[in-house]
VOKE-13644 format. One record per residue (C-alpha): z, y, x; residue in one letter; residue number from 1. Coordinates in steps of 0.5 Angstrom, whole numbers, padded with zeros to 4 digits. Layout:
BEGIN
REC, up, north, east, code, pos
REC, Z, Y, X, A, NUM
...
***
This chain:
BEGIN
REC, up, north, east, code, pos
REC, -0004, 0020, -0082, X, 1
REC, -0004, 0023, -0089, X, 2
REC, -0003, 0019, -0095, X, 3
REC, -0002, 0019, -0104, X, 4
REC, 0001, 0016, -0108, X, 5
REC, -0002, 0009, -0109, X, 6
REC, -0005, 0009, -0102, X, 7
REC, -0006, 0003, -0098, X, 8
REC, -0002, 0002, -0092, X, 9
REC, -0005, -0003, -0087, X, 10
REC, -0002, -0005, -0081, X, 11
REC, -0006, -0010, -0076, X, 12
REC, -0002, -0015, -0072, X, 13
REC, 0000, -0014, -0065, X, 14
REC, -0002, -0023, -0065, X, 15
REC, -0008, -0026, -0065, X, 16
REC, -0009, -0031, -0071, X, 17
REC, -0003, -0028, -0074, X, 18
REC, -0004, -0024, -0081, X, 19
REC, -0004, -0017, -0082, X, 20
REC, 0000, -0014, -0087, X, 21
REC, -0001, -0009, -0092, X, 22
REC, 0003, -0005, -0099, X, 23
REC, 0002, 0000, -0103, X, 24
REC, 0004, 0007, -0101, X, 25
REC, 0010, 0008, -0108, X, 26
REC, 0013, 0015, -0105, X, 27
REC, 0013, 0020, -0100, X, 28
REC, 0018, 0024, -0096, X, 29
REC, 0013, 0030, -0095, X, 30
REC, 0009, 0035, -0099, X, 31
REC, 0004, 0034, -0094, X, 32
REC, 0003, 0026, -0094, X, 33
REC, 0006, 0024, -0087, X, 34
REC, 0010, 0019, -0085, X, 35
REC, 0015, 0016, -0087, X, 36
REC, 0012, 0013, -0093, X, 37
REC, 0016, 0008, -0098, X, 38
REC, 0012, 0002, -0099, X, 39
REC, 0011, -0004, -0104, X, 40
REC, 0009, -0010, -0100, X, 41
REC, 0004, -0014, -0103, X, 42
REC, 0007, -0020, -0099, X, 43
REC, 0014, -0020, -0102, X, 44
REC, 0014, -0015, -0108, X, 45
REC, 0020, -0011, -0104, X, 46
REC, 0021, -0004, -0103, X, 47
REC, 0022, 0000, -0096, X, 48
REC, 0022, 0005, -0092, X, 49
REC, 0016, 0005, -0086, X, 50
REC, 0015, 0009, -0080, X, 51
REC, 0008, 0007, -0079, X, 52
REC, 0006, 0006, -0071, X, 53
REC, -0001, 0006, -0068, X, 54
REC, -0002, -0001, -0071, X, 55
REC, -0003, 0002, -0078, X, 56
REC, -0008, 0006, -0082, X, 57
REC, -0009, 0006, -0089, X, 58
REC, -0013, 0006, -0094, X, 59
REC, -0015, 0012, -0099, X, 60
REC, -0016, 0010, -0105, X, 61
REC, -0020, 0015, -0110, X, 62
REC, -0014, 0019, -0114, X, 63
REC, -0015, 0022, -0121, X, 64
REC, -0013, 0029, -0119, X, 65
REC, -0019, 0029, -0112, X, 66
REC, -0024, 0029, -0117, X, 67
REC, -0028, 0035, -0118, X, 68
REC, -0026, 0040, -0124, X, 69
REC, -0032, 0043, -0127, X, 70
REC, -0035, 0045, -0133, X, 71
REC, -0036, 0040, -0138, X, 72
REC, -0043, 0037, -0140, X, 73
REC, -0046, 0040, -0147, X, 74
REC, -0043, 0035, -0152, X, 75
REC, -0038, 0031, -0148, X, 76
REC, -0031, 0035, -0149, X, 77
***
């Protein structure tokens, strides 16, 4: 498991019927993306420090610096 900035961590509920939960991935503790993670939780707005377990994914959301560099168009400097 690797994330960004700004990903989204998802974690599914062991219950059936109960509610997933998910956050914003707002630090991370590795150069290389993995885990822990320090995520912004959408349902309380509060910060902590997550160790996902086999219940979890995340969601990769398109970050500015993944995008391909090359040369500009004519005209669109």
């Amino acid at each position: 498991m690797r994330a960004h900035v700004g990903d989204q961590l998802i974690i599914e509920s062991p219950t059936t019927g109960a509610a997933r939960r998910d956050g914003e991935i707002v630090g991370l503790h590795h150069d290389d993306g993995t885990p822990p993670y320090d995520v912004r939780w959408s349902d309380s707005d509060r910060v902590s420090l997550v160790f996902p377990g086999p219940d979890a994914h995340i969601h990769h959301i398109e970050h500015v610096s993944e995008r391909p560099r090359g040369p500009a168009a004519p005209g669109h400097q």
